[in-house]
C-alpha positions as CSV (number, residue, x, y, z in Angstrom):
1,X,93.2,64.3,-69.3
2,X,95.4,62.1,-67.3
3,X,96.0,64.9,-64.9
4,X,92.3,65.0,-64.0
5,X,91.7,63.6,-60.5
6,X,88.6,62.4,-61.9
7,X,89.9,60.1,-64.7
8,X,91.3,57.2,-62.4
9,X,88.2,56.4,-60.5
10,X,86.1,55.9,-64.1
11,X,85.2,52.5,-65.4
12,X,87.8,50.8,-67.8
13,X,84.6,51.6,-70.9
14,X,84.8,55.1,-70.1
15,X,88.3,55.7,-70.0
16,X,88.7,54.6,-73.6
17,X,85.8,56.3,-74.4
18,X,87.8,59.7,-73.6
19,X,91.0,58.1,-74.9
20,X,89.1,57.5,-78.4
21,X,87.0,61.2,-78.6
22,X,88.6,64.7,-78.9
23,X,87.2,66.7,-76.3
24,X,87.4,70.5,-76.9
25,X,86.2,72.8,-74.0
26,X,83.3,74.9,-75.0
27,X,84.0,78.3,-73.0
28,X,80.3,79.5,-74.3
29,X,78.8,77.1,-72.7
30,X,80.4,77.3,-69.0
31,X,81.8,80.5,-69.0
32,X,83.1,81.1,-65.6
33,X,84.8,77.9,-65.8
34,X,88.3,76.8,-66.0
35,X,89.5,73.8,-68.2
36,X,90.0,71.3,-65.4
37,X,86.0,72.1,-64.7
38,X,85.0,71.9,-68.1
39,X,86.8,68.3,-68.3
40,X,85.2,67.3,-65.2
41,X,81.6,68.1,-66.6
42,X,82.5,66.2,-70.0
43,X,83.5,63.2,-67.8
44,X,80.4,63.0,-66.2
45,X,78.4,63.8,-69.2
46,X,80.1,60.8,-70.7
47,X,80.0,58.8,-67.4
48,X,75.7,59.4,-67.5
49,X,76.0,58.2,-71.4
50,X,77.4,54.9,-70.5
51,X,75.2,54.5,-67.4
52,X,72.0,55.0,-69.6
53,X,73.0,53.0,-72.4
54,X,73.9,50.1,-69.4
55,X,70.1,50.7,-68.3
56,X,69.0,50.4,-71.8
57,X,71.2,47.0,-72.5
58,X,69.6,45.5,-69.3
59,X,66.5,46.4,-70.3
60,X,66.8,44.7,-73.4
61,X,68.0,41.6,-71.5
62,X,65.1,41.8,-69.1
63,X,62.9,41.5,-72.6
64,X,64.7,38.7,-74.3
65,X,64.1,36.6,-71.2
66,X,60.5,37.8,-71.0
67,X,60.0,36.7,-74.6
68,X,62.2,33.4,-73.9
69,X,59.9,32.5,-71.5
70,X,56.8,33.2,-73.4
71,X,58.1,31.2,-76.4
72,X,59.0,28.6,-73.6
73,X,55.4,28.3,-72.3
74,X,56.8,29.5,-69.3
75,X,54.6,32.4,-67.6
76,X,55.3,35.7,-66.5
77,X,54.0,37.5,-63.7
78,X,53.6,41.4,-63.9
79,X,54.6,43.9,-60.7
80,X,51.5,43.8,-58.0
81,X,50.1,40.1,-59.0
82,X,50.4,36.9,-57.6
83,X,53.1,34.3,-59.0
84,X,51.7,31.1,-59.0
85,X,54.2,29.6,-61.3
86,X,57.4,30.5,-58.9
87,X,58.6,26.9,-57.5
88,X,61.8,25.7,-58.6
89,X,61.9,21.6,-58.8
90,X,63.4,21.1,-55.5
91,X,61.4,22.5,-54.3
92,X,58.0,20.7,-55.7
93,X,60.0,18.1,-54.8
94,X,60.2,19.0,-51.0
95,X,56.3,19.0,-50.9
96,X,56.1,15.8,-52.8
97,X,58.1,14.0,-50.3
98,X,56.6,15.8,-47.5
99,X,53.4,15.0,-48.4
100,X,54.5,11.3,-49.0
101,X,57.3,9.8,-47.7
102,X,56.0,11.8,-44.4
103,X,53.2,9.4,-44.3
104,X,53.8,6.3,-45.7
105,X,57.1,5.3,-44.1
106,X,55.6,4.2,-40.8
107,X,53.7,1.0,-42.0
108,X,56.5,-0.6,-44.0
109,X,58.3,-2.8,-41.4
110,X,54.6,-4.5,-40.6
111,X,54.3,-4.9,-44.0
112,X,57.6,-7.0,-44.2
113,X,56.2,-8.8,-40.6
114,X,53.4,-10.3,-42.9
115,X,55.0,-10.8,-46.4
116,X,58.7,-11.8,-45.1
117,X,62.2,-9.3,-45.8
118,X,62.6,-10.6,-49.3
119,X,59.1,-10.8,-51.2
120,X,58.4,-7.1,-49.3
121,X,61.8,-5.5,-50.1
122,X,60.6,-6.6,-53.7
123,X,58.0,-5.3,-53.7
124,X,58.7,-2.2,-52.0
125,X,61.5,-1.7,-55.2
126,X,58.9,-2.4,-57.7
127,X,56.5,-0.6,-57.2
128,X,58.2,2.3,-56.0
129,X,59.4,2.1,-60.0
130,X,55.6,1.4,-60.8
131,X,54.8,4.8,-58.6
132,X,57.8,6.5,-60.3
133,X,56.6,5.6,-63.9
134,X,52.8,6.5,-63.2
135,X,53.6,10.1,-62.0
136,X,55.5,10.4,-65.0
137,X,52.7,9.7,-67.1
138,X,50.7,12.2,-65.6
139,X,53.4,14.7,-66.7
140,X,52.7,13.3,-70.2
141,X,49.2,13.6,-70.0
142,X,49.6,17.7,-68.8
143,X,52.3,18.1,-71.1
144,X,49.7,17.2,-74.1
145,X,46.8,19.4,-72.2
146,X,48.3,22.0,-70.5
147,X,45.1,23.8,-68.9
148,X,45.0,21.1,-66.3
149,X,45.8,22.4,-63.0
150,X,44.3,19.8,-60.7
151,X,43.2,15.8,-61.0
152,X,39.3,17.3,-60.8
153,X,40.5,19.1,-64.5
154,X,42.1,15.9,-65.2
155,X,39.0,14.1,-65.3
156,X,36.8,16.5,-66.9
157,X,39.7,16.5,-70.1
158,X,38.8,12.6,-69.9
159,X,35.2,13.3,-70.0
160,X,35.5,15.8,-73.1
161,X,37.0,13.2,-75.2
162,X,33.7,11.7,-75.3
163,X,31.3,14.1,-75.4
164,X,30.9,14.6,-71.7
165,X,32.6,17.5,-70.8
166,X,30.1,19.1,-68.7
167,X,29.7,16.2,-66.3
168,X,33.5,15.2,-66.1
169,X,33.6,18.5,-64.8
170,X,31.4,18.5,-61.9
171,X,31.9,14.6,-61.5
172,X,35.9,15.5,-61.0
173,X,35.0,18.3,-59.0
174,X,32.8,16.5,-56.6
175,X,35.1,13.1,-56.5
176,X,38.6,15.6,-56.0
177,X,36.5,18.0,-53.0
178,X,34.4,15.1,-51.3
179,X,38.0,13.1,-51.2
180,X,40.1,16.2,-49.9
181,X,38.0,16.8,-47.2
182,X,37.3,13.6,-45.4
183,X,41.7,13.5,-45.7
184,X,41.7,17.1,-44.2
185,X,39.1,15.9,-41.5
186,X,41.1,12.7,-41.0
187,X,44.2,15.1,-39.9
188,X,41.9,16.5,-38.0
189,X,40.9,14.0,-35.9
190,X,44.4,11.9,-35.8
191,X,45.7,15.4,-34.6
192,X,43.3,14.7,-31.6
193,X,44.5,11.4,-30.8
194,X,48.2,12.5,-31.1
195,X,47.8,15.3,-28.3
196,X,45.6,13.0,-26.9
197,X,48.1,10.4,-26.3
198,X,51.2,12.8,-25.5
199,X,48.9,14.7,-22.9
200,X,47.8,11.2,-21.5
201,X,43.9,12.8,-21.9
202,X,44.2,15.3,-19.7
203,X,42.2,17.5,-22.1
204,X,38.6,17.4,-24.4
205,X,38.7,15.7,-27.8
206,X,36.9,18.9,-28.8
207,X,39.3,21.5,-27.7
208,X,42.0,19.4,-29.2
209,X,40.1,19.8,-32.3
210,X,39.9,23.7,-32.0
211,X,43.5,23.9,-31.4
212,X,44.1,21.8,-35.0
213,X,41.4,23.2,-36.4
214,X,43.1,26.8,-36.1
215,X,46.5,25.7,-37.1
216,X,45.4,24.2,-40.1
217,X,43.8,27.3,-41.3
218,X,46.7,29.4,-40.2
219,X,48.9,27.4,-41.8
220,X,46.7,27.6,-45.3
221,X,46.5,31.5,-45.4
222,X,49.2,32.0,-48.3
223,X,48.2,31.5,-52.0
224,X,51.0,29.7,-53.6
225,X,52.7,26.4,-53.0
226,X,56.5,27.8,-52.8
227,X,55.7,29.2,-49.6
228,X,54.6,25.6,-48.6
229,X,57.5,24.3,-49.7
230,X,59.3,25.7,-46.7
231,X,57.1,24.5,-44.3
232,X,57.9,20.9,-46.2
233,X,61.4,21.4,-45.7
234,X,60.9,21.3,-41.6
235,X,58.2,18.6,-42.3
236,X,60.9,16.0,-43.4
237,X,63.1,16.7,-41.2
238,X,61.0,15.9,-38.3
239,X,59.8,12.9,-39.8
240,X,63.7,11.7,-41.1
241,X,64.6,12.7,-36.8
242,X,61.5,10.7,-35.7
243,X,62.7,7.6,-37.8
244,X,66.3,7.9,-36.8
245,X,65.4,7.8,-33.2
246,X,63.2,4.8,-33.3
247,X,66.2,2.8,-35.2
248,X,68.9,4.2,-33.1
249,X,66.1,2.7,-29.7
250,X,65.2,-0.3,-31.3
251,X,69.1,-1.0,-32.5
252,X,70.1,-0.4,-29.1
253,X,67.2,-2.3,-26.8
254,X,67.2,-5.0,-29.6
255,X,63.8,-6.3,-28.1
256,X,63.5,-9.2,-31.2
257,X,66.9,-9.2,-32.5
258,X,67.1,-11.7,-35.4
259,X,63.8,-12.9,-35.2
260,X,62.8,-12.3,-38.6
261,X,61.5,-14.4,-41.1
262,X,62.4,-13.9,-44.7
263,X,59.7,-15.4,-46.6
264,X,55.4,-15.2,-46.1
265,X,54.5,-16.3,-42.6
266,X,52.9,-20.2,-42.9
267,X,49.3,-18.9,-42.0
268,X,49.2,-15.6,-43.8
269,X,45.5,-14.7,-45.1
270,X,44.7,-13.4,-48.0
271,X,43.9,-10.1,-46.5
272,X,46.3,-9.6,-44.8
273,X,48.9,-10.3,-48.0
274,X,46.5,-7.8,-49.8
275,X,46.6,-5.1,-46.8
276,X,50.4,-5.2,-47.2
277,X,50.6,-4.8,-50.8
278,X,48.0,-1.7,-50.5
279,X,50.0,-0.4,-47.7
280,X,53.3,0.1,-50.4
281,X,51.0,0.9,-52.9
282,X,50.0,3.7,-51.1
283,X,52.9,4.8,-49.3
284,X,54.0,6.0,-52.7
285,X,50.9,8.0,-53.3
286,X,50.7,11.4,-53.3
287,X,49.1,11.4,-56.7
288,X,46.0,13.3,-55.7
289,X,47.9,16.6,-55.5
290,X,50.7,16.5,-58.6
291,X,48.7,18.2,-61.1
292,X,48.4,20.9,-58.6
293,X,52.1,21.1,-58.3
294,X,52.8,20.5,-62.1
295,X,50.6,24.3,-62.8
296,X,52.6,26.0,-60.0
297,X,56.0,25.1,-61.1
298,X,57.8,28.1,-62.8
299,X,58.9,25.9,-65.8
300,X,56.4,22.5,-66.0
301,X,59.1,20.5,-67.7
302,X,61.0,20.6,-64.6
303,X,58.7,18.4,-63.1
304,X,60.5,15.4,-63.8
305,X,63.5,16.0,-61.5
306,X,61.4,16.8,-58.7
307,X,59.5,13.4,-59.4
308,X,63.2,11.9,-59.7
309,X,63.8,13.7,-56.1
310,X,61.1,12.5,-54.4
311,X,61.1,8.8,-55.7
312,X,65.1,8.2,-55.2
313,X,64.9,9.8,-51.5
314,X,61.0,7.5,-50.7
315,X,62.5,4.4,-52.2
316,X,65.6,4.5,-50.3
317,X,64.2,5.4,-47.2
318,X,61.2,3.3,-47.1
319,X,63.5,0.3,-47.7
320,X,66.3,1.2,-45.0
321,X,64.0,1.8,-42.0
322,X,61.4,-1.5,-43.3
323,X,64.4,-3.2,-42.9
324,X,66.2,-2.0,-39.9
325,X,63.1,-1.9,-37.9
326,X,61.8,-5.1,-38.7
327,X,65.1,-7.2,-38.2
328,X,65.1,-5.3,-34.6
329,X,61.7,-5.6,-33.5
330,X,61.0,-9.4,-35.7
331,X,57.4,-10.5,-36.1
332,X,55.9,-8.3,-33.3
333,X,56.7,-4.7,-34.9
334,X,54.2,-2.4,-34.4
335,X,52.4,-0.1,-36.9
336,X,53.2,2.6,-36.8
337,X,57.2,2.4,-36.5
338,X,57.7,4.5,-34.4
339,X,55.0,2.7,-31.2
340,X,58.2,0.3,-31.4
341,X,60.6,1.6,-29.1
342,X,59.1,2.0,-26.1
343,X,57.1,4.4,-24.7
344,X,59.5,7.3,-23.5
345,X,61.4,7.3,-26.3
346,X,57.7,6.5,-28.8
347,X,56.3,9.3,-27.2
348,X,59.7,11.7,-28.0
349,X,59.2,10.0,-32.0
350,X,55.6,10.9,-31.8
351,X,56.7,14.4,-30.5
352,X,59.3,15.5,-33.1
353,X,56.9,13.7,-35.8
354,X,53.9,16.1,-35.0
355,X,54.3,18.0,-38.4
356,X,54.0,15.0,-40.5
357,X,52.6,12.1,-39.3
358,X,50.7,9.1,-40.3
359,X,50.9,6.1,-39.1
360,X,50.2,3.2,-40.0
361,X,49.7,3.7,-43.5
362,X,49.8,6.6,-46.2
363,X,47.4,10.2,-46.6
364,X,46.4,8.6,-49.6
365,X,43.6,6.3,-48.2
366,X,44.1,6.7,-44.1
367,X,41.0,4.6,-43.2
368,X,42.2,1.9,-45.7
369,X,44.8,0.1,-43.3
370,X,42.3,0.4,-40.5
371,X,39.5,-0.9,-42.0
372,X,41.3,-4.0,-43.5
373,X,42.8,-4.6,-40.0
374,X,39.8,-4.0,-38.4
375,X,38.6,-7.4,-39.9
376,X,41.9,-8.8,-39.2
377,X,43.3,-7.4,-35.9
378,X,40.2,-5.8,-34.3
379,X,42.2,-4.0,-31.9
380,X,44.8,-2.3,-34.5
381,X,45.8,1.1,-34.4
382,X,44.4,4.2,-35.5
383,X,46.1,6.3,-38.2
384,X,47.9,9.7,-37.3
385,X,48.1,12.5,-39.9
386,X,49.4,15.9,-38.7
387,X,49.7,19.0,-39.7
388,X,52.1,19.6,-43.1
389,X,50.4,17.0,-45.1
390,X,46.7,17.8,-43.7
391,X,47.8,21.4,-44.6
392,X,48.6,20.9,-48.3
393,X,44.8,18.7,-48.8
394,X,43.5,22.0,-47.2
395,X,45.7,23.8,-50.0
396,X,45.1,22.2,-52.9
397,X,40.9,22.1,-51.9
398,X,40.7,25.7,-51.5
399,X,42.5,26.4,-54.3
400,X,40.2,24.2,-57.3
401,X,37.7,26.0,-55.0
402,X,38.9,29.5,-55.2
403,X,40.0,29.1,-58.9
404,X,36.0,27.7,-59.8
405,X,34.6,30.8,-58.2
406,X,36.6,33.4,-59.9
407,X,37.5,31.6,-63.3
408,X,34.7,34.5,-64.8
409,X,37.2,37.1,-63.1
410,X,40.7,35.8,-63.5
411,X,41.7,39.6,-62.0
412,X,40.9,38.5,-58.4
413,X,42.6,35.1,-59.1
414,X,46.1,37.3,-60.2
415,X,46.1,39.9,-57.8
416,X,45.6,40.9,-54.3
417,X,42.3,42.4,-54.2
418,X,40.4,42.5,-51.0
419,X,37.3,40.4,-53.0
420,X,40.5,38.1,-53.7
421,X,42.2,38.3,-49.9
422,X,38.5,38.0,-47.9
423,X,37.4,34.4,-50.3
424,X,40.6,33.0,-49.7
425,X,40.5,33.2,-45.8
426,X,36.8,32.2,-45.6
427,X,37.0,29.2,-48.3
428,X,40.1,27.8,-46.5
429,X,38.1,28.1,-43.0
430,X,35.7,26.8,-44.5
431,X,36.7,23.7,-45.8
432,X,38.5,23.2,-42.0
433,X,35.3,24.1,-39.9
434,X,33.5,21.5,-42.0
435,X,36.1,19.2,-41.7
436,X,35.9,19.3,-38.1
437,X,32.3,18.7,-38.1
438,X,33.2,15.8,-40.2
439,X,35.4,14.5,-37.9
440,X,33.5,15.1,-34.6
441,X,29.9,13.8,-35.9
442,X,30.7,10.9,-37.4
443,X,30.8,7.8,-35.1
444,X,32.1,5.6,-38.2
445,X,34.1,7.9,-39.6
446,X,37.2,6.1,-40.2
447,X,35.2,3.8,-41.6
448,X,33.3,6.0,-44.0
449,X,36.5,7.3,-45.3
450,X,37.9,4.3,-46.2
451,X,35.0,4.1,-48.2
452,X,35.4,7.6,-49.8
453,X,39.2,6.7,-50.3
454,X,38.7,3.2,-52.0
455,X,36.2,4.8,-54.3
456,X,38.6,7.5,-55.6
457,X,41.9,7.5,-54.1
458,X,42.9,4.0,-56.0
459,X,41.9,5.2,-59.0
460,X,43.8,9.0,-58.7
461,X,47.0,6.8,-57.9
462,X,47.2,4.2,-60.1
463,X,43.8,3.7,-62.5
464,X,43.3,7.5,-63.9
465,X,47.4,7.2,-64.9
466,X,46.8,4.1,-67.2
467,X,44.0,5.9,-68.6
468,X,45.7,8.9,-69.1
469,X,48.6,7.2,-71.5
470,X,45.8,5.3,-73.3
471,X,44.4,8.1,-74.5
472,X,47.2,10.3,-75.1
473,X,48.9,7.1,-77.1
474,X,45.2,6.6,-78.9
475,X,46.2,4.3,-82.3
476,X,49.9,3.5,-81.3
477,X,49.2,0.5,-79.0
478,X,50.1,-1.9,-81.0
479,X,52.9,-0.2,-83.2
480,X,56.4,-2.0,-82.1
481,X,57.4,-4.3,-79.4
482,X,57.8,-0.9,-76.6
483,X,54.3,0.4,-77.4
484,X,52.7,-3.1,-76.7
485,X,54.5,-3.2,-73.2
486,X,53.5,-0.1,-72.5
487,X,50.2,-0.7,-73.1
488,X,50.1,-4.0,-71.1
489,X,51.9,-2.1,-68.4
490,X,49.1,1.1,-68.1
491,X,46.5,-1.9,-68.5
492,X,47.8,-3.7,-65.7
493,X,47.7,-0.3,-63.6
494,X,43.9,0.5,-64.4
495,X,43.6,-3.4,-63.3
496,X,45.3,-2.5,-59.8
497,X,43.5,0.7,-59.3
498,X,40.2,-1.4,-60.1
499,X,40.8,-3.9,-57.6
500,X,41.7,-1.9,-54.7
501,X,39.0,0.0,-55.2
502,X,36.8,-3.2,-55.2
503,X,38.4,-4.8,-52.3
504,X,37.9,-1.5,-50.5
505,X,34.3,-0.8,-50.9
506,X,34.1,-4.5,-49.9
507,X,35.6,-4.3,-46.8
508,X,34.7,-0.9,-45.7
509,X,31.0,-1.6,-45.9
510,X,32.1,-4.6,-44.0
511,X,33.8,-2.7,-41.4
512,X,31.1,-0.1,-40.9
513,X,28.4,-2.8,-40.4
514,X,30.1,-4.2,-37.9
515,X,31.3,-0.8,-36.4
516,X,28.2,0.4,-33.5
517,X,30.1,1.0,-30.4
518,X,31.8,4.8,-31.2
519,X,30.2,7.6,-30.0
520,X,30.3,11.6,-32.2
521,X,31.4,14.7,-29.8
522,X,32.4,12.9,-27.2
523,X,35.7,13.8,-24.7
């Protein structure tokens, strides 16, 4: 056999496979064949064994995984359907910071004007932790229901403890919709006043809003939120570039240098202290949309890590550039960070920033800085959300959306049926045509959003959280030392959430009484 110019070029298997077997030559069967032909055939017979038993030994890997997974509550996807459970944790962790540390970063080194370097870099630590530890009940409360797939489900589970199943439903669905569209008409509009600014108005508010309008849609086409995760990738780094250039400008041109204070300004007001806090509080939260993330994750219990991701990169960051930029720019820093260094190289920040963002305060509750202000500074700044963020509210809308329509007919929801392809284009546009109505019609609209946001946004972040660990720790509050700090802990959140959302309705109404100079569809 070793003479065989076959025998050297088969696998190390199927050599001892020959070594092992007596192989006789059946004239019979190939009669017009010599013995080195009939040795070749038996080589390759035996080669084809091994090859199928190979096949057969994979396929029974291919299985065992299958069935790990099912055991693991993990899901599988079947050839031709959709895979809504395909992100990895970095990568739920690349929208998370995209969607927050995107929008939230440029308010900080005001904050630290009004509070002073030490009580803000404080507070920007703790609750940062409080952020971190409220997300993570969330994952606790999905963990113990896993049907949720969105805060609107969240609430309706709450509601079905009681009896009230029904009405949680809609109640969540209307809060969760109403909500994501006045933030996906806010990027709307901020988009405007971005390419208004870099253009120097040199074109119509409306076109400007056409242009977004289509890009947001565009941009929302696919189904699932891995293929968003890319687009987050390219969102941070224009936001981490726009922040590095401002402290590299400010570092340089040192227009305050040293003229910071570390403690609470002498004549700081009471709403101005609380318009700080809320600007932190906010800066770390993208709440709104975890749940969302948490059902498209390819194994849930991952989500963790990408909560650990996007808190260890927001903390840091948030503190670094607070800090540079204020000690830089001292008690006159602007919001947002990046109006601070001039306006050649602000309008280069502004540029590279387009993606993601949102100045001065997070996509959480965008009117809630300005309405504040606006009974404090009249003449402060208005937010800036662009496009990444704005696109995952439009996401995450369309999809509760979407999945309401077609829960009767999961088929559509799985697969790429025309029925399915057709209602996922026209809900998405949609949602951003009447989001640019929104936008354009409403001569109080920041105002009225702040409204919106202070009625449900304080309560996604930090209120519904407390709940949530209430009721999934229902008769335990009290047993041990851990559980009553717990519980005083997720009662003190549902206090916060409470608050803010009081303060907010207060001074929105305010600010929309007082509001009767802006004009709707105007260039």
């Amino acid at each position: 056999m070793a003479n065989n110019p076959y025998f050297d070029h088969l696998p190390a298997s199927t050599k001892a496979d020959v070594r092992n077997r007596e192989v006789t030559t059946d004239k019979t069967s190939r009669p017009n064949s010599s013995s080195a032909q009939n040795s070749t055939y038996e080589l390759t017979d035996i080669a084809l064994d091994n090859s199928k038993k190979d096949d057969e030994l994979t396929t029974i890997a291919l299985d065992n995984s299958k069935k790990d997974d099912e055991l693991a509550g993990i899901p599988t996807v079947a050839s031709g359907e959709v895979d809504y459970h395909s992100m990895n944790w970095w990568q739920c962790g690349m929208i998370m910071i995209a969607e927050t540390i995107s929008l939230g970063i440029l308010s900080l080194p005001s904050v630290l004007a009004n509070v002073g370097l030490i009580p803000g870099v404080i507070l920007l630590i703790g609750l940062g932790v409080m952020s971190s530890y409220s997300g993570y009940v969330m994952y606790q409360f999905r963990q113990a229901y896993p049907q949720i797939e969105s805060m609107a489900g969240s609430i309706e589970v709450l509601f079905s403890l009681v009896g009230m199943k029904r009405f949680g439903r809609e109640f969540g669905a209307g809060a969760y919709i109403i909500f994501l569209v006045f933030c996906m008409a806010s990027h709307i509009l901020t988009w405007i006043i971005c390419l208004q600014t870099l253009s120097s108005h040199s074109v119509c508010n409306i076109l400007w809003g056409v242009v977004g309008m289509a890009i947001f849609w565009v941009l929302d086409i696919p189904r699932t939120c891995k293929k968003m995760s890319y687009m987050s990738i390219a969102s941070f780094a224009s936001i981490t570039t726009a922040v590095v250039i401002t402290m590299v400008a400010v570092g340089v041109e040192k227009p305050a240098h040293n003229q910071y204070s570390l403690w609470p300004k002498p004549d700081l007001k009471f709403r101005e202290a609380f318009l700080s806090i809320a600007n932190i509080l906010f800066a770390y939260g993208g709440h709104v949309a975890f749940f969302g993330f948490m059902a498209e994750l390819r194994d849930p219990r991952d989500f963790p890590k990408s909560l650990a991701l996007l808190q260890t990169c927001d903390i840091t960051m948030y503190i670094i550039v607070a800090i540079v930029v204020y000690i830089y720019t001292g008690a006159n820093v602007k919001s947002p960070a990046l109006s601070s260094a001039g306006v050649l190289v602000s309008k280069i920040a502004f540029g590279i920033a387009i993606p993601t963002v949102s100045p001065p305060f997070t996509h959480a509750t965008p009117p809630f800085d300005h309405f504040i202000l606006s009974a404090v500074k009249p003449k402060a700044n208005h937010p800036l959300q662009i496009i990444i963020a704005g696109v995952i509210f439009g996401h995450v809308a369309s999809k509760y959306i979407f999945n309401r329509i077609f829960a009767s007919r999961p088929h559509h929801i799985n697969t790429r049926t025309r029925t399915a392809t057709v209602s996922w284009l026209s809900i998405t546009l949609l949602l951003w045509v009447i989001a640019f109505i929104i936008a354009l019609s409403i001569p109080f609209f920041n105002e009225l959003l702040g409204l919106v946001s202070s009625l449900f946004a304080s309560w996604f972040t930090f209120g519904l959280p407390g709940i949530f660990w209430l009721c999934i720790n229902k008769g335990r509050w009290t047993k041990g030392y851990g559980k009553i700090l717990l519980t005083l802990i997720n009662g003190a959140m549902m206090i916060c959430g409470a608050a803010i959302c009081v303060i907010g309705v207060y001074a929105s109404g305010t600010s929309i009484r007082e509001n009767t100079t802006a004009k709707s569809w105007s260039c």
